[in-house]
C-alpha beads as a LAMMPS data file, in Angstrom:
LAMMPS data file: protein, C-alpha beads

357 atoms
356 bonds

1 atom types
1 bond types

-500.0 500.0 xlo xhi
-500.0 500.0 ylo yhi
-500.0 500.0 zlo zhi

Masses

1 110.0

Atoms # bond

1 1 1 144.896 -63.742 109.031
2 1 1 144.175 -63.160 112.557
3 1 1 142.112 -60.014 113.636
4 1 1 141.426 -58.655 117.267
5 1 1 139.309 -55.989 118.086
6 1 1 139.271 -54.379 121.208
7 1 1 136.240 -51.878 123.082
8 1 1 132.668 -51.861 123.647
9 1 1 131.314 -51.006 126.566
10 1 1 128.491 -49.658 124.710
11 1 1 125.946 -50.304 121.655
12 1 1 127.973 -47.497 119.971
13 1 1 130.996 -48.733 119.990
14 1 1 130.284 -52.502 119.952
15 1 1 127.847 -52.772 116.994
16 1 1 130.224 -51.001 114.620
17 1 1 133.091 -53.290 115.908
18 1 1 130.884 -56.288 115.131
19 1 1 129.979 -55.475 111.776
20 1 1 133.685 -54.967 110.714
21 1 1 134.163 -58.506 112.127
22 1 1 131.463 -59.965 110.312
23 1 1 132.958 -58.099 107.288
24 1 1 136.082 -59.883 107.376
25 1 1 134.931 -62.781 107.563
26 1 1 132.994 -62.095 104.618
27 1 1 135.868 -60.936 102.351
28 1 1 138.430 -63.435 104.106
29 1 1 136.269 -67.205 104.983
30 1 1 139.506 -68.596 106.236
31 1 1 140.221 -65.769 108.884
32 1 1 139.796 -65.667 112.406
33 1 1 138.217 -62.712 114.729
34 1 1 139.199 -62.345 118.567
35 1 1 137.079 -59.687 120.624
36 1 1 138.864 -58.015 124.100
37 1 1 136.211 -56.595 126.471
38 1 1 134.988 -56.107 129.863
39 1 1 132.693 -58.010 131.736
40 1 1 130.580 -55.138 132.727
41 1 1 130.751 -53.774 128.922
42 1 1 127.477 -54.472 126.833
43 1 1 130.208 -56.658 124.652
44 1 1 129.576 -59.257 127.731
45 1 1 126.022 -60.182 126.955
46 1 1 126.375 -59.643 122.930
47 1 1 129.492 -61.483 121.962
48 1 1 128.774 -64.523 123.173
49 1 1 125.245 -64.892 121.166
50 1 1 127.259 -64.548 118.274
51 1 1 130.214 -66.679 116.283
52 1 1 132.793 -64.590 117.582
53 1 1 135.237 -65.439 120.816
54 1 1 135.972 -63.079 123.618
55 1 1 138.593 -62.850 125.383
56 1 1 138.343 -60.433 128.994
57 1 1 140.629 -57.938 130.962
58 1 1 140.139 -55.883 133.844
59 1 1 139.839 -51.902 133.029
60 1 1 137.273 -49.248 134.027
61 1 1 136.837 -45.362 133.020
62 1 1 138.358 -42.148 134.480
63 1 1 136.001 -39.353 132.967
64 1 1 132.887 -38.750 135.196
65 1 1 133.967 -40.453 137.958
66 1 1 134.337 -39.978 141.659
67 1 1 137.122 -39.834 143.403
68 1 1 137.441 -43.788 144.687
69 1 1 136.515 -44.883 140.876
70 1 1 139.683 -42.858 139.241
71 1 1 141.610 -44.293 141.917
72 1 1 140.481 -47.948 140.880
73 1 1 140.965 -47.245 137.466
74 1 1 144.087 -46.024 137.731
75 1 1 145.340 -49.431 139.624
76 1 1 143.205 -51.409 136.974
77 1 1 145.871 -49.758 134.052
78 1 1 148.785 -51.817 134.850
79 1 1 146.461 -54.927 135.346
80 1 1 144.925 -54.373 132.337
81 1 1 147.768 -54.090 130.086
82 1 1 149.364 -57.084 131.432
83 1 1 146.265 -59.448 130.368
84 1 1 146.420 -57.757 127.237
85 1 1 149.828 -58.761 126.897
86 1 1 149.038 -62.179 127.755
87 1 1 146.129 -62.550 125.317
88 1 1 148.214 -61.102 122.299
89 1 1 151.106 -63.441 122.774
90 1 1 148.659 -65.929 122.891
91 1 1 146.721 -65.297 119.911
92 1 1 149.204 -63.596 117.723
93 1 1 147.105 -60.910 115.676
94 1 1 147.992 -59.757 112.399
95 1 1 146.167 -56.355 113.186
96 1 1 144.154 -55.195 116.329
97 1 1 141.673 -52.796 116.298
98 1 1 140.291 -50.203 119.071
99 1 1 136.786 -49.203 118.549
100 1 1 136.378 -47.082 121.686
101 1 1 135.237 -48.197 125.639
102 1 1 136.991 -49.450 128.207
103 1 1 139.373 -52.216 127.020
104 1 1 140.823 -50.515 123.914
105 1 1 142.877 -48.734 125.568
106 1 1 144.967 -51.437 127.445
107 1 1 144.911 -53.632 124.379
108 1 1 146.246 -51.287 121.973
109 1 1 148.668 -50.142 124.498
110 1 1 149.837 -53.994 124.713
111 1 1 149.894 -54.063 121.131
112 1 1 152.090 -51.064 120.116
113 1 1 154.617 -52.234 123.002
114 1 1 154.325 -55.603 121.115
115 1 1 154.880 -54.236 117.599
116 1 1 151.851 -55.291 116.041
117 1 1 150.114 -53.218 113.412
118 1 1 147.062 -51.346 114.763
119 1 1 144.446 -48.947 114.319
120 1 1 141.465 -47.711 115.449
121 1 1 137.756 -46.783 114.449
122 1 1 136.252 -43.330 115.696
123 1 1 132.430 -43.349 115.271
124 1 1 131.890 -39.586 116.204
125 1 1 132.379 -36.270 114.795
126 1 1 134.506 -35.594 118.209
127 1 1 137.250 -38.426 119.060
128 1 1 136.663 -40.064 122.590
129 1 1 139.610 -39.875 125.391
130 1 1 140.922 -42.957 124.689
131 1 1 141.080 -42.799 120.364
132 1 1 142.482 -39.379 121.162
133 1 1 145.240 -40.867 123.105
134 1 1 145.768 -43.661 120.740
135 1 1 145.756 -41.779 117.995
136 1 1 149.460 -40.510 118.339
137 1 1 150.661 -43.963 118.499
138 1 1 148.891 -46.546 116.286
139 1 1 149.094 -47.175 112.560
140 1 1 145.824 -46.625 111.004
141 1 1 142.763 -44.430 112.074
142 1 1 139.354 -45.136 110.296
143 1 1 137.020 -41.841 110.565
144 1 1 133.456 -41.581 110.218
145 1 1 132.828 -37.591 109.555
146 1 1 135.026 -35.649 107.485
147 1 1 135.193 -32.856 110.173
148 1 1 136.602 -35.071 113.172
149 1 1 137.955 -33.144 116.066
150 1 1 140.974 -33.071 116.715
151 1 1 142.737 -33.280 113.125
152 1 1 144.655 -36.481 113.026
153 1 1 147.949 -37.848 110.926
154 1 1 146.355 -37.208 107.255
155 1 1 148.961 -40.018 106.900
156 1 1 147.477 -42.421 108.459
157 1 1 143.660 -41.314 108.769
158 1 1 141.003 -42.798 106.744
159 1 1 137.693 -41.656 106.224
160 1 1 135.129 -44.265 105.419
161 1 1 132.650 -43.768 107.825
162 1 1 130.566 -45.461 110.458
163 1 1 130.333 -49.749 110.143
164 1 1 126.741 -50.241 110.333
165 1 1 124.692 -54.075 109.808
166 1 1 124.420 -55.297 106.694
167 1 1 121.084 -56.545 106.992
168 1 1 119.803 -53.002 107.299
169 1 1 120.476 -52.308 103.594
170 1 1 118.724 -55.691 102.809
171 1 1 115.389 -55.392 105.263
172 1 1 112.108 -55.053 103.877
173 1 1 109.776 -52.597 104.456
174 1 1 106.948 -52.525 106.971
175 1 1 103.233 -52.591 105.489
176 1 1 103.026 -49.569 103.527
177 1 1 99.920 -46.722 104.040
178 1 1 98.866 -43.745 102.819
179 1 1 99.817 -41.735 105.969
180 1 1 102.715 -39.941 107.093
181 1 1 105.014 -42.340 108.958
182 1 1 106.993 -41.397 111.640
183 1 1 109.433 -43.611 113.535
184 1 1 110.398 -42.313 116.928
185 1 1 112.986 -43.769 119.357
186 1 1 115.385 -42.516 121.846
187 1 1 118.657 -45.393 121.589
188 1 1 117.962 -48.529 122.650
189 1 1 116.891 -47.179 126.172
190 1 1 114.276 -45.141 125.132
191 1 1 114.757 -41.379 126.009
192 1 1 112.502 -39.817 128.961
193 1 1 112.416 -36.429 127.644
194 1 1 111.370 -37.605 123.809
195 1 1 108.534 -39.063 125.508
196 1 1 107.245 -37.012 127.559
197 1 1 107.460 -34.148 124.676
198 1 1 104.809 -36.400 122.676
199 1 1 102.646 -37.236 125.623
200 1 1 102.374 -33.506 126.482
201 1 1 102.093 -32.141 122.538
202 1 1 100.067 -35.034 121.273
203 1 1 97.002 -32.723 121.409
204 1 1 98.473 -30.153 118.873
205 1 1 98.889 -34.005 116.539
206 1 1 95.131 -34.047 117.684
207 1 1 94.002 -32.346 113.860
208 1 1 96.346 -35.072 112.175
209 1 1 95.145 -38.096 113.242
210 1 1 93.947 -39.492 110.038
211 1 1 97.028 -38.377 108.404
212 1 1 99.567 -40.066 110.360
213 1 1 100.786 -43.112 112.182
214 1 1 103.792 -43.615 114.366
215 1 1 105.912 -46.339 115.450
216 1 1 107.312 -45.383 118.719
217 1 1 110.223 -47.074 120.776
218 1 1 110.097 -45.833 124.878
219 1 1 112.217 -47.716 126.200
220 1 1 111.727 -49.957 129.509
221 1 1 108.323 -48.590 131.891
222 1 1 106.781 -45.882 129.779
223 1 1 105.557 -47.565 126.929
224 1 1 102.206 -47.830 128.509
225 1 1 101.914 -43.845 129.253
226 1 1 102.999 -43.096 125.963
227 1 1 100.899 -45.631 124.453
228 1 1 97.411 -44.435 125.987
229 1 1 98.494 -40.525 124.819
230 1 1 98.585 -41.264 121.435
231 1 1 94.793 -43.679 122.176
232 1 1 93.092 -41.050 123.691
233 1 1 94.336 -38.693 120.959
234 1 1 92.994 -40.466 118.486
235 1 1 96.189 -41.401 116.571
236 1 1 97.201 -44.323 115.221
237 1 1 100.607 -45.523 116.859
238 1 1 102.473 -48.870 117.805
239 1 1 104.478 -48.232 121.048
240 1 1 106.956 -50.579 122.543
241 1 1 109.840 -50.714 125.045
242 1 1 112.445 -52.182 122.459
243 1 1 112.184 -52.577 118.361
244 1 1 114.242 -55.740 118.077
245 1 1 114.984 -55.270 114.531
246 1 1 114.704 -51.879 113.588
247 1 1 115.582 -52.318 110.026
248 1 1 111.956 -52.511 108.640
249 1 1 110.922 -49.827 110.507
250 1 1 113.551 -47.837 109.390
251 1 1 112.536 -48.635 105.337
252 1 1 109.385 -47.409 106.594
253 1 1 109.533 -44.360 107.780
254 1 1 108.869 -40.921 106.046
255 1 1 110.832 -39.084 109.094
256 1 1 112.656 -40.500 111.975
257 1 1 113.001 -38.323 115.512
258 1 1 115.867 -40.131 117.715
259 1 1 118.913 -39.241 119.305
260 1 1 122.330 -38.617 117.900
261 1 1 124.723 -40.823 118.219
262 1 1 126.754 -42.112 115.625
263 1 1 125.379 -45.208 115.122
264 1 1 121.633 -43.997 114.445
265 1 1 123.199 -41.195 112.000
266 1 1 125.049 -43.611 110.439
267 1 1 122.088 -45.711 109.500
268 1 1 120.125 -42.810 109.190
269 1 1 122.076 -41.780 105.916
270 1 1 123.227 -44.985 104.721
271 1 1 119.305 -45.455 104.287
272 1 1 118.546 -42.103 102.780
273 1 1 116.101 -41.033 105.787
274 1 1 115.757 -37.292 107.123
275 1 1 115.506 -36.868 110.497
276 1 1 114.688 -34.313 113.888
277 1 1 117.342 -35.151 115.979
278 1 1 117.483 -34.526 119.305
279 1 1 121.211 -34.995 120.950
280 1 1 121.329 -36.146 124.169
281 1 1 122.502 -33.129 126.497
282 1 1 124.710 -34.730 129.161
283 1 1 126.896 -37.081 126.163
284 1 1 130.846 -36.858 126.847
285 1 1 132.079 -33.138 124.855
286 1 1 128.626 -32.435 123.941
287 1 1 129.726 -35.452 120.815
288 1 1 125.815 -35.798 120.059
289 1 1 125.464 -32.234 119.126
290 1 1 128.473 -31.878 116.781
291 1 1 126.873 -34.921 115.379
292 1 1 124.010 -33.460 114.747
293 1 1 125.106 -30.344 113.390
294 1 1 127.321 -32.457 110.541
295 1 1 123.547 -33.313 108.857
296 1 1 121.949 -30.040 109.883
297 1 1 124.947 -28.207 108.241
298 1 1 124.392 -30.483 105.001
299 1 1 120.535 -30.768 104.899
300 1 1 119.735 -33.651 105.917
301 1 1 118.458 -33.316 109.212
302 1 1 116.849 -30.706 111.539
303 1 1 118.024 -30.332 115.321
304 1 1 115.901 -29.728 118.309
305 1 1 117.458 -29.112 121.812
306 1 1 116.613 -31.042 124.617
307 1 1 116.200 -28.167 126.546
308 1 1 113.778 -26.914 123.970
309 1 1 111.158 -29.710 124.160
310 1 1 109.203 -28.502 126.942
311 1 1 108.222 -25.358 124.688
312 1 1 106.298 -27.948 122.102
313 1 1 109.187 -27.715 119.730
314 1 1 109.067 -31.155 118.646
315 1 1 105.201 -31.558 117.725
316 1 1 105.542 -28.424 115.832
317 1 1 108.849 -29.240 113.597
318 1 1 106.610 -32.608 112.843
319 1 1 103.453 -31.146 112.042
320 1 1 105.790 -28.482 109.704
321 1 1 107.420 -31.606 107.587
322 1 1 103.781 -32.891 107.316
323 1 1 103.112 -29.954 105.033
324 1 1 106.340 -29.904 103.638
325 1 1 107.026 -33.249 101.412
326 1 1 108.938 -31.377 98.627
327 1 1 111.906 -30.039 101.920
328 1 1 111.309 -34.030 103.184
329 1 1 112.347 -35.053 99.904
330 1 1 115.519 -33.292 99.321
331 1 1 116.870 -34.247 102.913
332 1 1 116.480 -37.830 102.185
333 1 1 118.888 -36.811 99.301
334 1 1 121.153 -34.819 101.455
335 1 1 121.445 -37.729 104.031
336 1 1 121.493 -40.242 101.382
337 1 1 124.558 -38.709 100.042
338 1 1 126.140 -38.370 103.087
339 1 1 126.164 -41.962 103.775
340 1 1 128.517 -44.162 103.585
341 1 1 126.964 -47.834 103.705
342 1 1 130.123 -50.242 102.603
343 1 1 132.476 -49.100 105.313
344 1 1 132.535 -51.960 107.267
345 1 1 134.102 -53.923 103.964
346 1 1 135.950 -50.980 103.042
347 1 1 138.148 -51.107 106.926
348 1 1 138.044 -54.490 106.612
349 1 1 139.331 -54.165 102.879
350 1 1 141.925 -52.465 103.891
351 1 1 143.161 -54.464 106.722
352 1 1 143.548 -57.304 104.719
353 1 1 145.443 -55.000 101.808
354 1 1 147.899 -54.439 104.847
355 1 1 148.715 -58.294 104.984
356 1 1 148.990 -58.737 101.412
357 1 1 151.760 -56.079 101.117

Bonds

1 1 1 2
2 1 2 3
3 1 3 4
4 1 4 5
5 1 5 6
6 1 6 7
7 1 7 8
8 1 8 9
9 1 9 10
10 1 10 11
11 1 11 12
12 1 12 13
13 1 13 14
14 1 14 15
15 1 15 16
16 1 16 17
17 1 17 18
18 1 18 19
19 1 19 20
20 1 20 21
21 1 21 22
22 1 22 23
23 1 23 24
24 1 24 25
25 1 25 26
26 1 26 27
27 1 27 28
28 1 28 29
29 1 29 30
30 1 30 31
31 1 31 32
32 1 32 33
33 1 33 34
34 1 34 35
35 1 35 36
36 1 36 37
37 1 37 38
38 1 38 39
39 1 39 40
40 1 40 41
41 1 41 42
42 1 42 43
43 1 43 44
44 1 44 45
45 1 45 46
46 1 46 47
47 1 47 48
48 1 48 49
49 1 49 50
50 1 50 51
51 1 51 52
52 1 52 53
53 1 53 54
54 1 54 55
55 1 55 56
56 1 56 57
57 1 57 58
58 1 58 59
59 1 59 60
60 1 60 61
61 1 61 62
62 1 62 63
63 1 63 64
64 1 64 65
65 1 65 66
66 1 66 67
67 1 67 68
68 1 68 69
69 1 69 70
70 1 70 71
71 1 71 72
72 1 72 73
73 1 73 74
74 1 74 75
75 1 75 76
76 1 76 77
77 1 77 78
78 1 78 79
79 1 79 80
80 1 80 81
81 1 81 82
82 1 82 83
83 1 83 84
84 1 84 85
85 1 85 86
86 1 86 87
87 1 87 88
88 1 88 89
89 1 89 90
90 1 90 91
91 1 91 92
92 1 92 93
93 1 93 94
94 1 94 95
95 1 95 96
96 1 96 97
97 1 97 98
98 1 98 99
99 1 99 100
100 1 100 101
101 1 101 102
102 1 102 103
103 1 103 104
104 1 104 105
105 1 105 106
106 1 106 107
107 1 107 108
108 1 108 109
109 1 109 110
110 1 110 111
111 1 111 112
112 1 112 113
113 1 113 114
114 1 114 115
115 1 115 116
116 1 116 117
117 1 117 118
118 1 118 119
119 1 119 120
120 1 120 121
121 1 121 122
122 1 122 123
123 1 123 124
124 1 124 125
125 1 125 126
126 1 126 127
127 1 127 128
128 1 128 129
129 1 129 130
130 1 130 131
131 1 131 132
132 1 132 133
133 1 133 134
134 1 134 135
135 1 135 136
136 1 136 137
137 1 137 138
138 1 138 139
139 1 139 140
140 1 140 141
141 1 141 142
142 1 142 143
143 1 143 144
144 1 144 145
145 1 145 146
146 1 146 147
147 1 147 148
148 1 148 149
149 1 149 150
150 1 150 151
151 1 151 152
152 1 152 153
153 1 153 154
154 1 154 155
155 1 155 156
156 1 156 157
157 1 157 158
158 1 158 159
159 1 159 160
160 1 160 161
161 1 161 162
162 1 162 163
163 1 163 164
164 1 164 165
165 1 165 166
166 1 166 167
167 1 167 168
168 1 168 169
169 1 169 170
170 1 170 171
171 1 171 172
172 1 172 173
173 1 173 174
174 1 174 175
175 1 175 176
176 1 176 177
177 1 177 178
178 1 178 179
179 1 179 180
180 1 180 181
181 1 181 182
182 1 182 183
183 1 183 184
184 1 184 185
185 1 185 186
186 1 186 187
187 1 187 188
188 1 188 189
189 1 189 190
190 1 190 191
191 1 191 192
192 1 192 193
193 1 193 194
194 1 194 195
195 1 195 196
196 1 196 197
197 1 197 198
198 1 198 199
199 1 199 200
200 1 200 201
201 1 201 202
202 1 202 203
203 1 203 204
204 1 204 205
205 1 205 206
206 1 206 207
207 1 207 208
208 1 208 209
209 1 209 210
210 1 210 211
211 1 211 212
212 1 212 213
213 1 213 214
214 1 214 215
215 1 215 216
216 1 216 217
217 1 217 218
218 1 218 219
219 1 219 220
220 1 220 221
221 1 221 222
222 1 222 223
223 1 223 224
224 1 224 225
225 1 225 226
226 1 226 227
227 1 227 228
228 1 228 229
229 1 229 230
230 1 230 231
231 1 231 232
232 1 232 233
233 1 233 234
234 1 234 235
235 1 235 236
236 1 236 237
237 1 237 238
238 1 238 239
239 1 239 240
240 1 240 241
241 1 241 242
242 1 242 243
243 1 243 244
244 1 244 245
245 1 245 246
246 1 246 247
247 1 247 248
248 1 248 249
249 1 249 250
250 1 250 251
251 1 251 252
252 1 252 253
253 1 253 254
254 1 254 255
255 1 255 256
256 1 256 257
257 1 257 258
258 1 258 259
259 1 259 260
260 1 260 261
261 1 261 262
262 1 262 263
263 1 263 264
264 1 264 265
265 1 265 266
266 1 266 267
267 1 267 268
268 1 268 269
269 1 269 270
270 1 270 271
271 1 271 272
272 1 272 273
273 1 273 274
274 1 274 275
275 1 275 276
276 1 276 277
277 1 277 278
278 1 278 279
279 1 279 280
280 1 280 281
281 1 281 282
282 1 282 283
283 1 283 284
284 1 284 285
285 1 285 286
286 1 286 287
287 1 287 288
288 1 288 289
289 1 289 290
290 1 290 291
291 1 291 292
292 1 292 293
293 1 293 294
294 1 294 295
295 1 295 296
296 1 296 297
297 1 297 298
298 1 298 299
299 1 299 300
300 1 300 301
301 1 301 302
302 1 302 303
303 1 303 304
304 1 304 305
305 1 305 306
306 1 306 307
307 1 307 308
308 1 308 309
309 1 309 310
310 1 310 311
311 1 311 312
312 1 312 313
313 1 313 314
314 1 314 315
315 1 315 316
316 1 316 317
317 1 317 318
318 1 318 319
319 1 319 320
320 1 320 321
321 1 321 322
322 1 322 323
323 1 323 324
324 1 324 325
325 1 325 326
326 1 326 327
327 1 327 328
328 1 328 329
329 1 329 330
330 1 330 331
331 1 331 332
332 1 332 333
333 1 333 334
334 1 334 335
335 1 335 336
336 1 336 337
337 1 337 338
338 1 338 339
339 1 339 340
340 1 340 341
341 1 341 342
342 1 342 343
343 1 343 344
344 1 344 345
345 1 345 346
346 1 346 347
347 1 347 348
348 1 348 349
349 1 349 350
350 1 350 351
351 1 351 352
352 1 352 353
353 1 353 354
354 1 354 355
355 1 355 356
356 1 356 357
């Protein structure tokens, strides 16, 4: 069976894409995995590294932009969907799948026209442009939250969450201690305003230092600021720009402040781990805030605006879950229970059910 899956563009939507790929070819050895991207997608630089092919087309967004960008993505359409065209003829899929970004939409287009079965996988709790488009006109559509906005097809809409990496289930531990532990990181660019709200309340953490230590992630240029707060405060803390494998840190943790998007949340409860979550303000429909409020609403995690984190909201919420192991407890339950840690297998389970009928 031949799959192609089409997006990126970012972590968010490539990383789930990838471990559905890696899934098939898990549950079906003898199968073969084409990915469509961009060049200037994040799927440019990752693909390659791994044992997957990718194939590119031209195509560039329309929300956000300026008025010369729309007008360049708007030519790039008809360009884009006639290298799609090419590349499915060539490659003959069985099933292609959208994950979001740039060059789903093209593809999928192509494929439809084509008559090849599709679907697509939404990672968020609100459907991007383009799955929202697609969503009238492809087969299958694989949701991550039960709540999705807009209602799709209950026909054709499955809810098995958000893919995440297999090895996360299977990582070990960091060195275990008697302190609290508390993994902070902002995406895989750090987040300016997460650090700056520890530099500027790590004195209030001041009366804790011999009860905690952190592992924090910055992201490029500030480790070294953040890194001499938490020194001078006294607290124990490893800071750096990127955690390459995050896994460990993850089993780690006794609480986890970070952003929400849909990847982190989805690891967050497929790992049982309760959370201060922080959406970032300026994300596409507010998405990181409906997010959020999907684990607040359930227990599992506690939200605190950006535009709250000058007023020392985030040392405080900490230094409350300090003293509070038994609440701690019972939203690593909640989040636990919220996960949903097979669902790369379980869309790749099903597209290969389709092939079998």
């Amino acid at each position: 069976m031949r799959l192609l899956i089409a997006g990126g563009g970012t972590g968010g939507h490539l990383f789930p894409a990838l471990a559905v790929a890696r899934a098939f070819k898990s549950e079906h050895p003898d199968g073969q995995a084409l990915f469509v991207g961009v060049k200037k997608g994040i799927e440019a630089r990752i693909i390659p590294r791994t044992e997957f092919p990718i194939r590119f087309i031209q195509a560039s967004g329309i929300l956000g932009k300026g008025a010369f960008n729309k007008m360049k993505a708007f030519t790039d359409i008809p360009v884009g969907l006639y290298q799609s065209l090419a590349i499915i003829r060539e490659y003959r899929p069985d099933f292609v799948l959208g994950v979001g970004g740039y060059a789903s939409g093209p593809t999928l287009a192509a494929a439809v026209l084509l008559g090849i079965t599709t679907g697509i996988q939404e990672q968020n709790s609100v459907m991007g442009l383009t799955n929202r488009l697609l969503s009238h006109f492809v087969n299958y559509i694989y949701i991550s939250w039960e709540n999705t906005s807009p209602v799709t097809d209950p026909g054709k809409t499955r809810l098995v969450g958000n893919p995440i990496r297999e090895e996360l289930l299977s990582a070990l531990s960091l060195e275990n201690t008697d302190r609290f532990k508390l993994l902070i990181f902002g995406g895989s660019l750090g987040a300016r305003s997460v650090n700056q709200a520890m530099i500027s309340g790590v004195e209030s953490l001041k009366p804790f230092a011999d009860r905690i230590s952190i592992r924090h992630q910055t992201g490029v240029g500030a480790a070294a600021e953040v890194s001499r707060a938490y020194s001078e405060a006294g607290i124990e803390a490893e800071v750096t720009e990127f955690i390459e494998d995050i896994g460990p840190y993850y089993k780690w943790a006794d609480l986890v402040v970070c952003r929400s998007g849909a990847g982190a949340l989805a690891e967050l409860t497929a790992l049982g781990k309760p959370a201060i979550l922080i959406p970032y303000p300026f994300a596409i429909k507010n998405h990181q805030f409906h997010n959020a409020k999907s684990l607040e609403e359930n227990g599992a995690a506690i939200i605190a605006l950006d535009s709250e984190l000058d007023s020392g909201v985030l040392p405080k919420t900490i230094i409350r879950m300090i003293g509070a192991p038994e609440q701690l407890g019972k939203m690593a339950q909640n989040a636990w229970k919220l996960g949903r840690p097979q669902a790369a297998r379980s869309i790749a389970r099903e597209i290969l059910k389709l092939k079998r009928k």
